[in-house]
C-alpha positions as CSV (number, residue, x, y, z in Angstrom):
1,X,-39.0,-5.0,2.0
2,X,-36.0,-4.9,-0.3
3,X,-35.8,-7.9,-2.8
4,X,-33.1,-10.6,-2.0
5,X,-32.8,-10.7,-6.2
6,X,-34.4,-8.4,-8.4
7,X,-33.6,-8.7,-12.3
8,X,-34.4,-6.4,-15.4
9,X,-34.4,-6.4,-18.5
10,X,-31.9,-9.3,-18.8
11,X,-30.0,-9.9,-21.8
12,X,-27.4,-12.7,-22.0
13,X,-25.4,-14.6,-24.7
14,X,-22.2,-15.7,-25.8
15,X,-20.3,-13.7,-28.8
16,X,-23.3,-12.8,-30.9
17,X,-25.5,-15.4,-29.7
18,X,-28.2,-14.6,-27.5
19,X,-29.9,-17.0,-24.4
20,X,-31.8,-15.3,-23.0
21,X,-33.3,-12.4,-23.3
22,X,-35.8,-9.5,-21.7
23,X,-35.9,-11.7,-18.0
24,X,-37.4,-10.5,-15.1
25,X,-37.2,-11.9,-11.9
26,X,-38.1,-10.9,-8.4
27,X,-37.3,-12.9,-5.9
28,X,-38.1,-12.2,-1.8
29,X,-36.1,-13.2,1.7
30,X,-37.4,-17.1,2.2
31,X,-38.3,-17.8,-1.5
32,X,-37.6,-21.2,-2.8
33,X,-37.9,-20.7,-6.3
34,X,-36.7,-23.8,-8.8
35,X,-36.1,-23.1,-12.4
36,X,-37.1,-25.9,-15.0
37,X,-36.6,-26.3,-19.1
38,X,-35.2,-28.4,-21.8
39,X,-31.3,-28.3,-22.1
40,X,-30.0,-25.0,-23.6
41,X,-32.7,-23.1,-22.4
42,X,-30.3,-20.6,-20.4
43,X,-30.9,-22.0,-16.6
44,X,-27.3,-22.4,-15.9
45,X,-26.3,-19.3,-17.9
46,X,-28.5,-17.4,-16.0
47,X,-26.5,-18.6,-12.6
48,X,-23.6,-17.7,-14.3
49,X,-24.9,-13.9,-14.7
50,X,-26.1,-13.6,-10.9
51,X,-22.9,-14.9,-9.6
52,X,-21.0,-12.6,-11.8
53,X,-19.4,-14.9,-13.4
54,X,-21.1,-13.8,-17.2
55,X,-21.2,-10.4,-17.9
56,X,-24.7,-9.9,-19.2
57,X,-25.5,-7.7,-22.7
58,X,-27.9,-5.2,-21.2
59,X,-30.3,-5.5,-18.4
60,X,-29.6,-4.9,-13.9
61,X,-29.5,-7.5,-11.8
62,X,-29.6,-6.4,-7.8
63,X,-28.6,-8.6,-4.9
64,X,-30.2,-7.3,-1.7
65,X,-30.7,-3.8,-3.0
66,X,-27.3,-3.6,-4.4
67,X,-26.3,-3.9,-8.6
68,X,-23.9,-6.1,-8.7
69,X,-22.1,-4.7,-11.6
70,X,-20.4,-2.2,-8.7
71,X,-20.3,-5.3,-6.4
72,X,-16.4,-6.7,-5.5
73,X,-16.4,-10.7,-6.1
74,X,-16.1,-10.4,-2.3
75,X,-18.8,-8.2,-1.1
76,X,-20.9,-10.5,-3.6
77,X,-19.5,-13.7,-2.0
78,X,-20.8,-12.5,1.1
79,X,-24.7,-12.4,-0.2
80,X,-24.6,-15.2,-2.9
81,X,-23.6,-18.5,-2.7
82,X,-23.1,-21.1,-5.6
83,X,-23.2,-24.9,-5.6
84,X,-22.0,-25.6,-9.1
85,X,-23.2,-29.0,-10.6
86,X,-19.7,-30.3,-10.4
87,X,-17.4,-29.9,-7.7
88,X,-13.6,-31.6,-8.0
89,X,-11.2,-31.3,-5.7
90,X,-7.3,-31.4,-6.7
91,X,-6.4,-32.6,-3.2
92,X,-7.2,-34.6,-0.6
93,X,-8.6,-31.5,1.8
94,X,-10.6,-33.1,4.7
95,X,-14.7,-31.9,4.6
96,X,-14.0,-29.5,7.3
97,X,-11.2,-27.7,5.4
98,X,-13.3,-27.6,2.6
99,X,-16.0,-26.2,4.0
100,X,-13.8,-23.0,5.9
101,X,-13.2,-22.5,2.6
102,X,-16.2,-21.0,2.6
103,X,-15.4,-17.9,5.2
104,X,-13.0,-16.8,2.8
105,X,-14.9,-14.1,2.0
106,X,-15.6,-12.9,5.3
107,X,-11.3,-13.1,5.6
108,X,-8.9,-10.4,5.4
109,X,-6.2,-11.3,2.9
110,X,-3.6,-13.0,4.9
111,X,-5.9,-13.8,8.0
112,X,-6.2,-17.2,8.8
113,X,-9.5,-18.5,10.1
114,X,-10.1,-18.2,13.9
115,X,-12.5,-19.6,16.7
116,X,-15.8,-17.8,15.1
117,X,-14.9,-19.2,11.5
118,X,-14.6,-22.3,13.2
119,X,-17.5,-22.2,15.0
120,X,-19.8,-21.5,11.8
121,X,-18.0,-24.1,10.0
122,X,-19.1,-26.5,12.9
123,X,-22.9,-25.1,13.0
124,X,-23.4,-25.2,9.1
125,X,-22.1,-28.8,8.6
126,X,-24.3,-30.1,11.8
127,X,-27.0,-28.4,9.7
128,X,-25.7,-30.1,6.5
129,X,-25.7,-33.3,8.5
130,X,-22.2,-33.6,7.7
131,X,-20.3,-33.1,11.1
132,X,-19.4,-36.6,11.4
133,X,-17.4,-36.3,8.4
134,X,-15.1,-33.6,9.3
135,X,-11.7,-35.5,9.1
136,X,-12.8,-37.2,6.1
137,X,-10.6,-37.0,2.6
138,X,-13.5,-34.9,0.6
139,X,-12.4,-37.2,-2.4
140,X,-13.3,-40.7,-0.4
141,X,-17.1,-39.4,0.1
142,X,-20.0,-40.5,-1.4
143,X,-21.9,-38.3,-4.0
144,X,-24.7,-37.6,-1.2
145,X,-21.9,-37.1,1.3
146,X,-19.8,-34.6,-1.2
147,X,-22.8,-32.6,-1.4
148,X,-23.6,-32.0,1.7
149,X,-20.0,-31.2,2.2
150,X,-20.3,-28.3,-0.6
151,X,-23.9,-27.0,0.4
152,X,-22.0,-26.6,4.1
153,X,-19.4,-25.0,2.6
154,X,-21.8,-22.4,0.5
155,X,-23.4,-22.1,4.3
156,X,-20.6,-20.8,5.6
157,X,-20.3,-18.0,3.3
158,X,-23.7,-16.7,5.5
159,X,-25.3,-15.9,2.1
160,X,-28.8,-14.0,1.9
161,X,-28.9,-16.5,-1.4
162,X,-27.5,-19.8,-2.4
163,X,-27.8,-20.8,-6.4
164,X,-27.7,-24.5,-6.9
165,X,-27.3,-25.8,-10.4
166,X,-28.6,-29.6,-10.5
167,X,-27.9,-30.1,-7.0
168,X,-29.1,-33.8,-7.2
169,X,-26.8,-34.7,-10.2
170,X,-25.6,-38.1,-9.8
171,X,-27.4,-38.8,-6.7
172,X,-29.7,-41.6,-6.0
173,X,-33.6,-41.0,-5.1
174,X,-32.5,-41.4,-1.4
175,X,-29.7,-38.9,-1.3
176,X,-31.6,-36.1,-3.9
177,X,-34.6,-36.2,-1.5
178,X,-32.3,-35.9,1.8
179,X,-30.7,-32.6,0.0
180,X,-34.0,-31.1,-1.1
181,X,-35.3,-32.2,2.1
182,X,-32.5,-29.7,3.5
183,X,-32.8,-26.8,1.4
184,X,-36.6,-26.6,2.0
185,X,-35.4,-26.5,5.7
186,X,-32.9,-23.8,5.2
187,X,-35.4,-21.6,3.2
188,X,-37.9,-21.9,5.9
189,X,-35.5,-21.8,9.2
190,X,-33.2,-19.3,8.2
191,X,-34.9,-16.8,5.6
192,X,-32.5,-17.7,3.0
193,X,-33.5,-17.7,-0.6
194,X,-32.8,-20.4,-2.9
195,X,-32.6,-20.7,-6.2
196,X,-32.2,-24.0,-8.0
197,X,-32.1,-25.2,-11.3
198,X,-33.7,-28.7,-11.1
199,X,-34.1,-31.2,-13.9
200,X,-36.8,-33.2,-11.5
201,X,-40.7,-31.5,-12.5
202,X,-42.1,-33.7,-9.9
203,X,-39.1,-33.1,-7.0
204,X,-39.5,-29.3,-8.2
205,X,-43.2,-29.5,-7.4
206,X,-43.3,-31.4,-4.5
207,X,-40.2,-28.8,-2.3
208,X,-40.2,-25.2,-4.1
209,X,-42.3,-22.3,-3.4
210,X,-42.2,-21.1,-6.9
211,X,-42.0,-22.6,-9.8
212,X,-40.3,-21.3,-13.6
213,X,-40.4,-22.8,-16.9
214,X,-37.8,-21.5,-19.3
215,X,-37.8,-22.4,-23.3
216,X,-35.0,-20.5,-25.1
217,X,-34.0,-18.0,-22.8
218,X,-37.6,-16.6,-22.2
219,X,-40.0,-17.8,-18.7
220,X,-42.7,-19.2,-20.2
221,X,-44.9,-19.0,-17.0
222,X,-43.9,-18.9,-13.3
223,X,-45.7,-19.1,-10.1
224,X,-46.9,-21.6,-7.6
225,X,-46.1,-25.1,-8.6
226,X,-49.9,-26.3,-8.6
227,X,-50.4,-23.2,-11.4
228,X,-47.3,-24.0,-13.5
229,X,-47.6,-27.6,-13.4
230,X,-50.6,-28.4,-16.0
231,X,-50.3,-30.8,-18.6
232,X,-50.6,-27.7,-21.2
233,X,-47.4,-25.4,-20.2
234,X,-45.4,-29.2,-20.2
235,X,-46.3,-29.6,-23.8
236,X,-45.8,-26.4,-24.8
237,X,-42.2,-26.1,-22.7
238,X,-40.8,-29.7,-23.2
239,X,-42.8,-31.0,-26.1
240,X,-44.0,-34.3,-24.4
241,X,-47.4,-35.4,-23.2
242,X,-48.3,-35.7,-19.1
243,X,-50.9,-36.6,-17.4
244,X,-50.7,-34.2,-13.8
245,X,-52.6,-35.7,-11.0
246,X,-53.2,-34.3,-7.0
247,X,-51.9,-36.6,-4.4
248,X,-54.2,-37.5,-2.5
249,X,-52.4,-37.0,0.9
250,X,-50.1,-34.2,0.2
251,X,-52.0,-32.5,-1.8
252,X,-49.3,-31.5,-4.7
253,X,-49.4,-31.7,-8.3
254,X,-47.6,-34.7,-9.6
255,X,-46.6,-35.6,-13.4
256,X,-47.1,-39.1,-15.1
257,X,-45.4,-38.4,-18.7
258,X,-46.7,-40.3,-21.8
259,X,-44.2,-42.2,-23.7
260,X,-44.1,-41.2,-27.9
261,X,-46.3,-43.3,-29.8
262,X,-44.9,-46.3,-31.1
263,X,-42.4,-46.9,-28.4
């Protein structure tokens, strides 16, 4: 089976400074893999470099068996999605015009959007749970409700990937877990891959398949969360102290960090 995402040899930096270098990454139809580390530890820069947004120094990166160095921005739009950790809107478009945004790239170039666009507009924000909030001004939603509005509008791009970066920003512990709650769903209904960049070890744990801890541009150790979640790899990767438990009725690893001494 072809790879939804296969990277090699990745190297990536700005001017003559480098974040990350010699990544490799394989990543299967389904996968839910979430990607953890201290601040400036290339996560988002590595986003950046799938989408094609960052050129990267040396190294391939392949989206569903294709490079996408010889990839249009379009065909790529049409395999990879992006949910940026900000979204702002200029105007008042309602959530459904946002969202048909996303079947641009499945548009000729001065082809308006028909019944079918429509259609999977409909279907993803029903999926979103965001339906009811079609003729609502995007800019007079909620956080939760704005980013259910974007994740339907990656959706409709009918992407083989979606890249999320801090999907839960700004969003409170009812609203993150309805969103991870949904891409788990999505990753497990439809076959797509996700790949999100998650500042939440413990909401990490508890929804992704996979698991990857980055320290200055290099993994430090990937795999199922119950493997890479050991009071060992987050003092090596974060420099704190945990305590990681089992809970007793899920069954998945859970971290209770130490606070320094003295405070």
């Amino acid at each position: 089976m072809i790879p939804i995402l296969e990277i090699k040899d990745l190297n990536l930096g700005y001017g003559n400074r480098s974040v990350i270098s010699q990544m490799e990454l394989l990543l299967r139809k389904g996968d839910f893999l979430a990607i953890v580390g201290p601040n400036g530890s290339g996560k988002t820069t590595l986003l950046r470099a799938i989408s094609k947004v960052l050129k990267p120094k040396t190294g391939v990166i392949c989206v569903d068996g294709s490079e996408i160095a010889i990839l249009s921005h379009k065909s790529l739009a049409r395999k990879v999605a992006v949910v940026p950790q900000e979204s702002s809107m200029a105007f008042s478009f309602t959530a459904l015009q946002v969202v048909l945004m996303g079947r641009t790239p499945h548009l000729s170039r001065w082809q308006t959007e028909g019944a079918l666009d429509y259609g999977v507009a409909k279907d993803v924000m029903q999926m979103a749970n965001c339906w009811h909030l079609k003729d609502r001004p995007i800019n007079e939603l909620s956080g939760g409700e704005k980013q259910r509005v974007i994740i339907a509008q990656a959706l409709a791009q009918e992407p083989k990937l979606i890249l999320l970066d801090e999907p839960t920003l700004h969003l409170d512990i009812g609203q993150q877990l309805e969103i991870m709650e949904l891409l788990k769903k999505l990753s497990a209904d439809t076959g797509m891959s996700v790949l999100a960049v998650l500042h939440d070890l413990n909401i990490a744990a508890y929804y992704a398949d996979h698991l990857m801890l980055v320290k200055n541009g290099h993994i430090e150790v990937m795999g199922p969360p119950q493997e890479v979640v050991t009071e060992e790899n987050i003092r090596r990767v974060f420099g704190v102290s945990a305590e990681v438990k089992k809970h007793e009725l899920t069954g998945k690893s859970y971290v209770i960090f130490q606070p320094h001494a003295g405070e």
